[in-house]
KEDO-328674 format. One record per residue (C-alpha): x, y, z. Coordinates in nm, 4 decimals, always signed. Layout:
<pts>
+----------+----------+----------+
:       px :       py :       pz :
+----------+----------+----------+
:        X :        Y :        Z :
...
+----------+----------+----------+
</pts>
This chain:
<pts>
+----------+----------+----------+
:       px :       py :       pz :
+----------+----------+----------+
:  -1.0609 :  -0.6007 :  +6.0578 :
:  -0.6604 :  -0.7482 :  +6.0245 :
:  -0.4422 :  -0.5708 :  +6.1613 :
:  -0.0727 :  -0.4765 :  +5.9390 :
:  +0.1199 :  -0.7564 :  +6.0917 :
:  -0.1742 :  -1.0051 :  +5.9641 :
:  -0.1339 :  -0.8521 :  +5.6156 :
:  +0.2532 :  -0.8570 :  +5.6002 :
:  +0.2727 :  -1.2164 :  +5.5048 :
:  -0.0200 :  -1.1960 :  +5.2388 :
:  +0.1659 :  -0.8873 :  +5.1174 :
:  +0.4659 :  -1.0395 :  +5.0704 :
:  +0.3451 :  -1.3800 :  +4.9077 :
:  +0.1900 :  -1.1758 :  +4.6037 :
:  +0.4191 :  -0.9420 :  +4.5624 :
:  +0.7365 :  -1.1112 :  +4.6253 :
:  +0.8425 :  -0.8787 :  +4.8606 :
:  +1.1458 :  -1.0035 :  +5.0840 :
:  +1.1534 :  -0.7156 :  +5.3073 :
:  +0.9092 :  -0.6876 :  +5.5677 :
:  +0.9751 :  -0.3302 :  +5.6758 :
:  +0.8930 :  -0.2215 :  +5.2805 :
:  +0.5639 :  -0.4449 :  +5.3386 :
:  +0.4871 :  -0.2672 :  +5.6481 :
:  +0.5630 :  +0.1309 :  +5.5191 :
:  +0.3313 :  +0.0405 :  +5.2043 :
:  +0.0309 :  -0.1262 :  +5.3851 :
:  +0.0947 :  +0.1810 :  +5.6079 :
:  +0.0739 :  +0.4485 :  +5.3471 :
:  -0.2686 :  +0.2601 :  +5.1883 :
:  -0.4182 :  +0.2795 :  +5.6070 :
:  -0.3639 :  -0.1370 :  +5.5557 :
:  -0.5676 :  -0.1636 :  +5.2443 :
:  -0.4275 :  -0.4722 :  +5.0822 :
:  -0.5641 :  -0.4202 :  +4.7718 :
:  -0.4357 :  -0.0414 :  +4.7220 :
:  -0.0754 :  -0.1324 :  +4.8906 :
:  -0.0580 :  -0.3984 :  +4.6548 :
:  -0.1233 :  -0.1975 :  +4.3465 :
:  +0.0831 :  +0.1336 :  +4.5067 :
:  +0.3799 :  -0.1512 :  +4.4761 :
:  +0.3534 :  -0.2321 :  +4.1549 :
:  +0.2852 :  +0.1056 :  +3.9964 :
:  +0.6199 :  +0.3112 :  +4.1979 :
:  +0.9364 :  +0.2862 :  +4.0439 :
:  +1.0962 :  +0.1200 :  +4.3298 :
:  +0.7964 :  -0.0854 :  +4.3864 :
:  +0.9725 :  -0.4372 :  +4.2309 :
:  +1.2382 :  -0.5923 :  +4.4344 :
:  +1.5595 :  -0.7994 :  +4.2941 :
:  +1.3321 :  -1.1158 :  +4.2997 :
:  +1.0668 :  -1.0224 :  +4.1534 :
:  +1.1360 :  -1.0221 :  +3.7263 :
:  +0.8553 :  -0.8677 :  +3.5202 :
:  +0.7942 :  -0.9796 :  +3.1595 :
:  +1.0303 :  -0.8975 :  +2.9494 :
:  +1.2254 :  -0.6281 :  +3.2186 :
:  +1.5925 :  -0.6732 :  +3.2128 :
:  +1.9118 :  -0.7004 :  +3.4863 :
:  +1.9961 :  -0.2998 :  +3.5531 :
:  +2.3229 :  -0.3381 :  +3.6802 :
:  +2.3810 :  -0.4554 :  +3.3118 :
:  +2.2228 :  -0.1252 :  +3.1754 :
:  +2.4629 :  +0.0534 :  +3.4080 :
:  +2.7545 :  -0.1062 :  +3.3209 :
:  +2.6758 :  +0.0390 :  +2.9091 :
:  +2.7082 :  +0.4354 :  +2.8834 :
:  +2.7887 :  +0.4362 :  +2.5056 :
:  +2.5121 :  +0.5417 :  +2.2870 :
:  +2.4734 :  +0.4888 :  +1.9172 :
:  +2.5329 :  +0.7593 :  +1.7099 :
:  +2.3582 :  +1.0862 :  +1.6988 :
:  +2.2905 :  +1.2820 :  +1.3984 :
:  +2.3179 :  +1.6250 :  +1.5065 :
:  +2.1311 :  +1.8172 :  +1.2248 :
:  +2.3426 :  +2.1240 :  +1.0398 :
:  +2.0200 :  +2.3682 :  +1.1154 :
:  +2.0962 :  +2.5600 :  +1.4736 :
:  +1.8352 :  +2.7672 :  +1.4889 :
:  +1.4724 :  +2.6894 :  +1.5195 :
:  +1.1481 :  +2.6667 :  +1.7909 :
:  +0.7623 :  +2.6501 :  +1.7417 :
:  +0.7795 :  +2.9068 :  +1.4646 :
:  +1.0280 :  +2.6993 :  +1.2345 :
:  +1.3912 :  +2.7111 :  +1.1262 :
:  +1.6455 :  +2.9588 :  +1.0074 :
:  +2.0383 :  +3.0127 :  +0.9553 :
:  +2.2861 :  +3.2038 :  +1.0993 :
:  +2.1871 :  +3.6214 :  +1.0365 :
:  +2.5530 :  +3.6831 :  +1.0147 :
:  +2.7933 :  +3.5899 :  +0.7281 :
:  +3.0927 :  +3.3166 :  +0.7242 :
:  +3.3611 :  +3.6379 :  +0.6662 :
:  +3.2235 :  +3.8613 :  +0.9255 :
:  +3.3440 :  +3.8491 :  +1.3037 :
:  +3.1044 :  +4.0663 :  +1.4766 :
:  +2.7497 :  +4.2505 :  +1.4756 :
:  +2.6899 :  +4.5891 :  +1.5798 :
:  +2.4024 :  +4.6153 :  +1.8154 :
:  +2.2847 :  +4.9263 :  +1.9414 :
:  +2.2474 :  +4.9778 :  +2.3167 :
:  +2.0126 :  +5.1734 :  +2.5043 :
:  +2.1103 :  +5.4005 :  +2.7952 :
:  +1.9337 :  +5.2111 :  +3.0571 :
:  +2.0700 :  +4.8916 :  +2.9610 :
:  +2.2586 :  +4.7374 :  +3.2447 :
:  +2.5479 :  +4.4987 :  +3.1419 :
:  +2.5451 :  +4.3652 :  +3.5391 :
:  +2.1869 :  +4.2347 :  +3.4435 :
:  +2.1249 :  +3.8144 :  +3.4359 :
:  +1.9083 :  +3.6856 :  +3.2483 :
:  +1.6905 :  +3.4522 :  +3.4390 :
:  +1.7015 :  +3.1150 :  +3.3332 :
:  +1.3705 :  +3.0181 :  +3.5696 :
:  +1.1097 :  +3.0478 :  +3.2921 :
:  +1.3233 :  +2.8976 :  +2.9704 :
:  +1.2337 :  +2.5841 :  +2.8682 :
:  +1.3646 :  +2.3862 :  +2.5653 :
:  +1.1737 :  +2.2577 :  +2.2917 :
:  +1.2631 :  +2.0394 :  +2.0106 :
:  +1.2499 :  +2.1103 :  +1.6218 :
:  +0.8617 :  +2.0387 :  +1.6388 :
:  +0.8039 :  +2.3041 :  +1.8786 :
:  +0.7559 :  +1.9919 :  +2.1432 :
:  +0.8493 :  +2.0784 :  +2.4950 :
:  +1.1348 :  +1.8704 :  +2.6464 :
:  +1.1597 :  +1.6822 :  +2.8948 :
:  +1.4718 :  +1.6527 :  +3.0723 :
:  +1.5373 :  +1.2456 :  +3.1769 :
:  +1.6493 :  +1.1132 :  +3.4540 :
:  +1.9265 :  +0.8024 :  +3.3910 :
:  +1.7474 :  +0.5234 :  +3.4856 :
:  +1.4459 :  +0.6856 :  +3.2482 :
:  +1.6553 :  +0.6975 :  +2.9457 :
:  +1.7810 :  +0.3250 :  +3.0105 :
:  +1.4178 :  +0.1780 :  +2.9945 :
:  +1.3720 :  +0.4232 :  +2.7070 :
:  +1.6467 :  +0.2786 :  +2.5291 :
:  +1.6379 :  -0.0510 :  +2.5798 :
:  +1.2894 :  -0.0837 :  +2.5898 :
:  +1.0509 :  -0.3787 :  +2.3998 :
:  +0.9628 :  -0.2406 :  +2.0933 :
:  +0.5373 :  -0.1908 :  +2.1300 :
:  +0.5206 :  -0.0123 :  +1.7882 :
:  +0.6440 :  -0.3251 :  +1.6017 :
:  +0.4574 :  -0.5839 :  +1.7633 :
:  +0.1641 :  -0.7425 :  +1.6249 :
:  -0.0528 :  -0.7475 :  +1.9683 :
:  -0.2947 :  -1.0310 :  +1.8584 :
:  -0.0119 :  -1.2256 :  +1.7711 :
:  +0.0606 :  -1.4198 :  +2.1042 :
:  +0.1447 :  -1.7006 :  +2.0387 :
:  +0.3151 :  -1.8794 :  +1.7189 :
:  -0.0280 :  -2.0373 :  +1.5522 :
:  -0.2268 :  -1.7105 :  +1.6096 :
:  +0.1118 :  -1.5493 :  +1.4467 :
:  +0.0602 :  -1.7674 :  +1.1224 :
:  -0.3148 :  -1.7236 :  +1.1142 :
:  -0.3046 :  -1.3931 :  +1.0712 :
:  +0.0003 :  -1.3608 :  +0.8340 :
:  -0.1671 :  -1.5720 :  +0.6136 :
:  -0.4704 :  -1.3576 :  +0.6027 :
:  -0.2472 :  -1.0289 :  +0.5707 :
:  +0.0059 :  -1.2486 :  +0.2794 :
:  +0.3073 :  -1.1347 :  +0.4925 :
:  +0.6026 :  -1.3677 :  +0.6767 :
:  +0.6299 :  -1.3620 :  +1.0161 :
:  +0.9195 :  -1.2524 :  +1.2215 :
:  +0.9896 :  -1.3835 :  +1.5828 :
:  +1.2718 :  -1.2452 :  +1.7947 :
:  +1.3568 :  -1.4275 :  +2.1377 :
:  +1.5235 :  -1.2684 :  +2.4271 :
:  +1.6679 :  -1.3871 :  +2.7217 :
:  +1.6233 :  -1.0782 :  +2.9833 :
:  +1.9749 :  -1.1187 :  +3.1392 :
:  +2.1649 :  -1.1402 :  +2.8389 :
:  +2.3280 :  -0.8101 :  +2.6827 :
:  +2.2858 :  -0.8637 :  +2.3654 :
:  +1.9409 :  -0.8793 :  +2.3491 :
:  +1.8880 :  -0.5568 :  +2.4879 :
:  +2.1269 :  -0.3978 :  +2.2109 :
:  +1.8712 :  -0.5950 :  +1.9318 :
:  +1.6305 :  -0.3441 :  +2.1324 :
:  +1.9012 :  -0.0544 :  +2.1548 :
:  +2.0411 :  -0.0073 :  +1.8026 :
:  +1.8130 :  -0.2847 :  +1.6190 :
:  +1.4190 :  -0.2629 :  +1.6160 :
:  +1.4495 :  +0.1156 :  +1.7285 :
:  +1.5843 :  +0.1880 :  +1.3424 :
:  +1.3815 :  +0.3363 :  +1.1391 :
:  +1.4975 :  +0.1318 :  +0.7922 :
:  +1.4394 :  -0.1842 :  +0.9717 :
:  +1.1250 :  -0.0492 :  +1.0997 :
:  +0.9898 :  +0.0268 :  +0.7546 :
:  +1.1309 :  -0.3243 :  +0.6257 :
:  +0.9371 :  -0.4609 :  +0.9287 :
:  +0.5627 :  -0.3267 :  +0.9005 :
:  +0.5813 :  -0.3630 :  +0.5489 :
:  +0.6420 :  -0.7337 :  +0.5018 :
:  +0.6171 :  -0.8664 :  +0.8419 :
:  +0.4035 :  -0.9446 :  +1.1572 :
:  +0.6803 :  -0.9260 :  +1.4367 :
:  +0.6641 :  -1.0297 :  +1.7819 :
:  +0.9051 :  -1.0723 :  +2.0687 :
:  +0.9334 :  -1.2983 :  +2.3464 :
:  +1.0951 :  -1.4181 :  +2.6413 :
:  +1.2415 :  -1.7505 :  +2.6289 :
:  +1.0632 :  -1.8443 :  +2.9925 :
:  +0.7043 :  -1.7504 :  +2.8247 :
:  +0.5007 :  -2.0056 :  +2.6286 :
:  +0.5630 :  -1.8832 :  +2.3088 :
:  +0.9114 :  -1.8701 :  +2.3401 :
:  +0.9364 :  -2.2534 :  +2.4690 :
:  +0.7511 :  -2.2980 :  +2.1983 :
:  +0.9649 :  -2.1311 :  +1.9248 :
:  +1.3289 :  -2.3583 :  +2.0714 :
:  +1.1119 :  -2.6637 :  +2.0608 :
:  +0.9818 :  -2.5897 :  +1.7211 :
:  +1.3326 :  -2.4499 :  +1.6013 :
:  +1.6535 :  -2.5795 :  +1.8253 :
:  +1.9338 :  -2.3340 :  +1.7667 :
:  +2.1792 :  -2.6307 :  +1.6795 :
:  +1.9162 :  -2.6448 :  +1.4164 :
:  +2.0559 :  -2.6080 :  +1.0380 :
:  +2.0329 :  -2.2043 :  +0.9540 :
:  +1.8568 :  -2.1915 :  +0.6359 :
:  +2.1011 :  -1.9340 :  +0.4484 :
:  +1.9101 :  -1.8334 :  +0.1994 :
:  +2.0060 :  -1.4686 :  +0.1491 :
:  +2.2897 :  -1.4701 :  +0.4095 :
:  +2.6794 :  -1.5193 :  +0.3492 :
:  +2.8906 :  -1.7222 :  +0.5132 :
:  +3.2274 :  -1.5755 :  +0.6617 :
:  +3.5258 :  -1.5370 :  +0.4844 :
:  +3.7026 :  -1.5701 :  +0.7630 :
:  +3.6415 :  -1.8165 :  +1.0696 :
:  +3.6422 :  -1.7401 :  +1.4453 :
:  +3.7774 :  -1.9389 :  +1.6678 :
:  +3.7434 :  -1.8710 :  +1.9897 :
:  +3.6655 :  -2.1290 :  +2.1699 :
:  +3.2893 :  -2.0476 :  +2.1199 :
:  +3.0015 :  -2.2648 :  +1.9529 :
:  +2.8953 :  -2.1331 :  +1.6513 :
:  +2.6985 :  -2.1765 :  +1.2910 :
:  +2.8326 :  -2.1645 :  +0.9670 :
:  +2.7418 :  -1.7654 :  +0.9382 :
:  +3.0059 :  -1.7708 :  +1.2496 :
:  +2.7129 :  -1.6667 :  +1.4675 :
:  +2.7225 :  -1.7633 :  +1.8580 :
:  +2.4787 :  -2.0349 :  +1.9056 :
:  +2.2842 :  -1.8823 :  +2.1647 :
:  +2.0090 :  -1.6171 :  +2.2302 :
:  +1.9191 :  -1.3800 :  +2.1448 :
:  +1.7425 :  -1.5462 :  +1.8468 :
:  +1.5534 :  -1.3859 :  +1.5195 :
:  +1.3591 :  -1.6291 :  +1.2725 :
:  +1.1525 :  -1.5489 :  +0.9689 :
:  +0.8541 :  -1.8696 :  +0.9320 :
:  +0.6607 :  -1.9101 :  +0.6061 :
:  +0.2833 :  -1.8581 :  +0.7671 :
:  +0.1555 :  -2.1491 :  +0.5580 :
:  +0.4144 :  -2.4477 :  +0.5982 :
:  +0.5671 :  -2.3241 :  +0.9490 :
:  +0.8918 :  -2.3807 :  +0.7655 :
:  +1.2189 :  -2.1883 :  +0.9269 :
:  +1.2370 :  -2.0055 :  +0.6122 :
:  +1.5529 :  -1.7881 :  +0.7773 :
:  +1.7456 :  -1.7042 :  +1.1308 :
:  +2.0152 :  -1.5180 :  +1.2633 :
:  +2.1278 :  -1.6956 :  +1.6331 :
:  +2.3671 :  -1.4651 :  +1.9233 :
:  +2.2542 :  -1.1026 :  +1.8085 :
:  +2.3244 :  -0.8515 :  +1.5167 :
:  +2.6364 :  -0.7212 :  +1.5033 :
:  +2.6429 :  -0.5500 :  +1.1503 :
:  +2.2813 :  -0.3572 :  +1.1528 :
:  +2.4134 :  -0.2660 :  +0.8000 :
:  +2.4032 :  -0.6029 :  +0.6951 :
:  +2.0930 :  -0.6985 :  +0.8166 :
:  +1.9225 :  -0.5034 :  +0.6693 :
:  +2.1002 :  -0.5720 :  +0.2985 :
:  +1.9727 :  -0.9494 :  +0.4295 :
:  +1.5960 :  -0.8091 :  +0.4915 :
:  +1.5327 :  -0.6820 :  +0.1582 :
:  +1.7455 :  -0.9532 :  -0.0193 :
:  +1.4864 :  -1.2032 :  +0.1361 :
:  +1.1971 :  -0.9666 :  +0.0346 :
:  +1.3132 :  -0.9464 :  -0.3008 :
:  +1.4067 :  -1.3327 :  -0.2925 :
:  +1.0589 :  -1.3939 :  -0.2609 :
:  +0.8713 :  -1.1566 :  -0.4373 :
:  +1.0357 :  -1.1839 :  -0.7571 :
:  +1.0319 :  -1.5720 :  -0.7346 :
:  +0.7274 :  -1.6301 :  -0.5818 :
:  +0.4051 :  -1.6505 :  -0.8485 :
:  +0.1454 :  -1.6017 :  -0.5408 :
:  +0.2923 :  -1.2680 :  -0.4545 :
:  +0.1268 :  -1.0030 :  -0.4133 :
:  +0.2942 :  -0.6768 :  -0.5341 :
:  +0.1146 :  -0.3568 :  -0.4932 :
:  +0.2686 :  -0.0589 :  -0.7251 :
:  +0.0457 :  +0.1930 :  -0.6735 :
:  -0.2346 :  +0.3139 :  -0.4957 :
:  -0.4566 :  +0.2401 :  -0.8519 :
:  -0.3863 :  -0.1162 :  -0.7996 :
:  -0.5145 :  -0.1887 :  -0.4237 :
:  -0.8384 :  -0.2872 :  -0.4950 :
:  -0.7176 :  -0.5611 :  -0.7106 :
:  -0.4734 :  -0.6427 :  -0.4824 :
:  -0.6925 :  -0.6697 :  -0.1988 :
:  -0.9105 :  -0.8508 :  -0.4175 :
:  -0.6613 :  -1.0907 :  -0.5229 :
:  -0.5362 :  -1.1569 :  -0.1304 :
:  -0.9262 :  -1.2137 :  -0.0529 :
:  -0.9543 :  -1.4965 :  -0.3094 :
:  -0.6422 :  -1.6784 :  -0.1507 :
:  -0.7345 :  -1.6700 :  +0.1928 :
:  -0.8011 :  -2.0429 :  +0.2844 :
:  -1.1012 :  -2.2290 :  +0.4980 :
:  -0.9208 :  -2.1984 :  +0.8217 :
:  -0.8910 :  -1.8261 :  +0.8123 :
:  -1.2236 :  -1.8118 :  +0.7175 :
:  -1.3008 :  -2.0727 :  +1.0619 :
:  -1.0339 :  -1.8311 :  +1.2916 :
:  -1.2576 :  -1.5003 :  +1.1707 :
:  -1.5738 :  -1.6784 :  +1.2849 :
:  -1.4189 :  -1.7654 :  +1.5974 :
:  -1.2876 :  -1.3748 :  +1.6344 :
:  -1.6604 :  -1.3123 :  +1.5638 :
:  -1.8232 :  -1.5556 :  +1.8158 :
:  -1.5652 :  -1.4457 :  +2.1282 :
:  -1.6831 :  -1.0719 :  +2.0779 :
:  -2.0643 :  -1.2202 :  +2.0627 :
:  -1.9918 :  -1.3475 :  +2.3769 :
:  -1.7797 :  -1.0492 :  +2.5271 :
:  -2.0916 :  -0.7967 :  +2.4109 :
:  -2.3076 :  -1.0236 :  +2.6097 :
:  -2.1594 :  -1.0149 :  +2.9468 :
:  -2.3006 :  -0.7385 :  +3.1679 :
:  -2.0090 :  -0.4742 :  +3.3764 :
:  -2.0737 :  -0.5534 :  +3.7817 :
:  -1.9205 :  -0.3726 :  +4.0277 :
:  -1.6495 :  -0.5875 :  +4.1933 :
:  -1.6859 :  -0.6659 :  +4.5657 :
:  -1.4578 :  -0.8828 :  +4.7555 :
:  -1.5294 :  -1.2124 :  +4.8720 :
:  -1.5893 :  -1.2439 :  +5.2775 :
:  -1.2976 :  -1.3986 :  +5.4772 :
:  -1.5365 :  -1.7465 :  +5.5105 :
:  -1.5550 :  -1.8028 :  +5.1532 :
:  -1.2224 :  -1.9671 :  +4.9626 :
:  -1.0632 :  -1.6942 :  +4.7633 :
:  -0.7844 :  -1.5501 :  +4.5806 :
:  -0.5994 :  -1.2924 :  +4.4197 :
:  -0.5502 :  -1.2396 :  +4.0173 :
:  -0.3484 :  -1.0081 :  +3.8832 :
:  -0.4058 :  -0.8457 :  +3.5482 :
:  -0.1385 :  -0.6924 :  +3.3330 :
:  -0.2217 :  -0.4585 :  +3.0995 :
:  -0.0340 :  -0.5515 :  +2.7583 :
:  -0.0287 :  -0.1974 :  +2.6432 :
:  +0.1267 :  -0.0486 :  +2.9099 :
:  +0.2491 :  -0.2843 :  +3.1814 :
:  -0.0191 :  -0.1454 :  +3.4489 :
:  -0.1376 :  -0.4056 :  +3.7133 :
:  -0.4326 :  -0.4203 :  +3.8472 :
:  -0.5339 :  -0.7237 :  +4.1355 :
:  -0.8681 :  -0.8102 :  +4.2482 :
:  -0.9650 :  -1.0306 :  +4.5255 :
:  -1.1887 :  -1.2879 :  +4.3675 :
:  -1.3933 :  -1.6692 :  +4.4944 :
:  -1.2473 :  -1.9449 :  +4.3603 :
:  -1.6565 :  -2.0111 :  +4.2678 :
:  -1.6819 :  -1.7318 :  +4.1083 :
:  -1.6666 :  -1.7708 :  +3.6713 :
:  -1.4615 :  -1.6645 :  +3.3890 :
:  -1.7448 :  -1.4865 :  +3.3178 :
:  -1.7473 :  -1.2570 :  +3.6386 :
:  -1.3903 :  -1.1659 :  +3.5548 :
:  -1.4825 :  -1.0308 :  +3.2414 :
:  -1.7894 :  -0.8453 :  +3.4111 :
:  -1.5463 :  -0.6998 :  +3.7376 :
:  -1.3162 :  -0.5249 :  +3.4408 :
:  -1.6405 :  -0.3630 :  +3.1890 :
:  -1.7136 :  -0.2066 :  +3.5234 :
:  -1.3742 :  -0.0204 :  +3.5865 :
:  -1.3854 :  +0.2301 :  +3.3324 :
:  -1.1187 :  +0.3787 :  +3.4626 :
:  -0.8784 :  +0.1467 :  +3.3271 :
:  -1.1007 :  -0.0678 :  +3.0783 :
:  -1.2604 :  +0.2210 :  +2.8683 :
:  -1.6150 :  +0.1704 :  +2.8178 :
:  -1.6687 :  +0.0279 :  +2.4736 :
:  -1.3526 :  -0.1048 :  +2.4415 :
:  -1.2886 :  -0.5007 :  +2.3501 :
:  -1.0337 :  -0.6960 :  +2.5499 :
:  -0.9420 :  -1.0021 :  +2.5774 :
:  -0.7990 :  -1.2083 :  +2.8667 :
:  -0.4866 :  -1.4729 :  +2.8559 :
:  -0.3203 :  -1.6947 :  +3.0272 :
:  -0.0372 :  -1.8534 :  +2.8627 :
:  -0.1840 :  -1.8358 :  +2.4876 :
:  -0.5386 :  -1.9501 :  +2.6433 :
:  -0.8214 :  -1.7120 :  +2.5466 :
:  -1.0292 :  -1.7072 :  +2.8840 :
:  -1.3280 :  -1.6296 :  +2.6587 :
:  -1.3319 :  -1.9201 :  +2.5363 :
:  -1.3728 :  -2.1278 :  +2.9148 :
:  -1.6760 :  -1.8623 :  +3.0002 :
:  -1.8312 :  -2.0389 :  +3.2434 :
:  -1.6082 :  -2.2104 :  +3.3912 :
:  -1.4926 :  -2.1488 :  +3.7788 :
:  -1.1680 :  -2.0133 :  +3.8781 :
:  -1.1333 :  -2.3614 :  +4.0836 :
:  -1.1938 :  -2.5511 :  +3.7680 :
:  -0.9595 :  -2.2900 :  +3.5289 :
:  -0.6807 :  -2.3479 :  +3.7830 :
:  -0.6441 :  -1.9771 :  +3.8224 :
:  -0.5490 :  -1.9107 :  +4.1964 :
:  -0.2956 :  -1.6632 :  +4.2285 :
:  -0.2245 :  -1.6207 :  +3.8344 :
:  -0.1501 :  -1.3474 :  +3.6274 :
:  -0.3427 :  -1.2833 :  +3.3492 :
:  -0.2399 :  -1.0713 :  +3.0677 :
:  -0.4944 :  -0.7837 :  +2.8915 :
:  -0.5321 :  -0.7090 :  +2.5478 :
:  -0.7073 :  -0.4805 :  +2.3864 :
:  -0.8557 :  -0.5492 :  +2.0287 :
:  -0.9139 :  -0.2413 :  +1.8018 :
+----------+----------+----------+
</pts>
């Protein structure tokens, strides 16, 4: 069996580690199980060092140079718990109460604050947040917008066609500021929210990941900005910066609204949002732009009318979302056929190597010693057996880089290229 020193360096190599003493105290605490160390890294709060940039994380001292915070509405109601809300018992002209006392009533008497707890106006306890929690709370990716089987631009347009909605695409760039305030005061409001799920399929990216290369290939941002709803400036800036004719900065962070059927830039805003107000006036004029102009629309008034609707949206749908669903269809065929196996680790004689995989839903990672002879396939069959973090039942899919593993099956980890990658998990309701 290796000793700790013999694990250091392997430690180190997959975790990006620079600091051998924090190698040495976690292979300590996991009695110099790799594996466990490994994963006990990952999963702590402190277990990611200044090298080592997650998807999609961004630069803290930037977070801790920001204490503003957008404005609160701080509701008139100041009373209320679990059993609901009430007013003030006393009227606006009187100054006092009269309370009766009891005898044995002891003014000296504290009241001990060890057993109150607060709860919002739902009754829901609360829990108090540390700084660095309400950061990454803040400025987090927004999970409830995104359109998880939307990874990449063409799957993006496949399925917007299908649904008759446009897509929306927002790239980031994890050390700049202002795309953590899109995050901040943007996609966390609840107007734009509502604009969003109703006539969109959104997704974010970084600039380093495929899809983002992708979108400033497909779409330069010295690219012409469509303007179709937007207004240019009254008034131009000039301030030594490079900008577009709306005045915005030409850099990221970057939001673009693509027709699903020609791939067309149909609209973008380039450098950020600085008027939320604004942008939103610029959402629904491009909704209404569209639906009142465009014949193929499809506008749903009532609940009475969804059937035709649906019926309608069914009858446009075209041959190659017809050949995607089949395809959706065939990869679960396959996925249903592979058997769970209990993963065991390859011995030291046989060429091997470690894959991470990152859960999409939640950012958990979970690494698994693997051959380089063994298959796709086994991959799949290693995570059915873990129930513990792929639920039993559940579908999931496997990526690398926009590549759908389940579609190279039986192909070895040598041939896929797959030594030391990181493959993301998605699960498919």
């Amino acid at each position: 069996m290796s000793n700790i020193e013999d694990n250091i360096p392997l430690f180190i190599s997959i975790t990006n580690c620079s600091d051998a003493n924090t190698a040495k105290h976690y292979l300590d605490m996991c009695n110099n199980d790799l594996n466990q160390s490994i994963q006990l890294f990952f999963d702590t709060s402190n277990g990611i060092n200044d090298d080592y940039t997650a998807p999609m994380t961004f630069n803290t001292e930037v977070l801790n140079d920001f204490t503003d915070e957008p404005d609160v509405f701080i509701p008139e109601v100041q009373y209320g718990g679990v059993g609901g809300y009430y007013e003030d018992l006393r009227d606006d002209d009187e100054s006092s109460l009269d309370f009766e006392v009891s005898d044995d009533y002891n003014s000296s008497d504290q009241s001990d604050d060890s057993d109150v707890v607060e709860v919002d106006y739902n009754g829901n306890f609360i829990t108090k947040e540390t700084h660095e929690e309400k950061l990454k709370r803040m400025f987090s990716k927004p999970m409830d917008l995104i359109f998880n089987k939307g990874y990449d631009i063409t799957s993006l347009k496949l399925h917007a066609k299908r649904r008759n909605k446009w897509i929306l695409i927002n790239i980031q760039d994890t050390n700049n500021f202002e795309c953590m305030k899109l995050n901040r005061d943007i996609w966390s409001d609840p107007i734009i929210k509502c604009i969003i799920k109703e006539k969109f399929l959104f997704n974010q990216f970084d600039k380093t990941e495929r899809a983002g290369r992708e979108y400033l290939f497909l779409y330069p941002l010295n690219e012409k900005v469509p303007g179709i709803v937007r207004k240019k400036p009254t008034r131009i800036i000039n301030d030594g910066v490079v900008r577009d004719e709306f005045g915005d900065r030409l850099e990221l962070p970057v939001i673009g609204i693509i027709d699903p059927i020609t791939g067309a830039l149909m609209e973008c805003w380039n450098g950020g949002i600085q008027d939320k107000i604004e942008f939103i006036n610029e959402l629904n004029r491009f909704v209404d732009h569209f639906d009142n102009n465009n014949p193929d629309a499809i506008m749903i008034s009532d609940e009475s009318s969804n059937e035709q609707a649906e019926e309608e949206q069914e009858n446009k749908i075209e041959e190659p979302i017809h050949e995607e669903m089949d395809e959706e269809d065939e990869h679960k065929s396959v996925f249903n056929k592979i058997e769970p196996r209990e993963h065991e680790e390859p011995s030291s004689s046989v060429p091997s190597t470690r894959i991470q995989f990152r859960m999409f839903n939640n950012g958990k990672r979970i690494i698994k010693k693997v051959s380089m002879n063994d298959k796709v396939r086994d991959l799949f069959a290693f995570c059915k057996f873990d129930a513990e973090n792929f639920p039993e039942g559940s579908y999931f899919e496997l990526h690398l880089d926009g590549s759908n593993l389940i579609e190279h099956i039986d192909k070895t980890i040598d041939e896929m290229n797959l030594k030391m990658s990181s493959l993301t998990v998605e699960f498919i309701e």
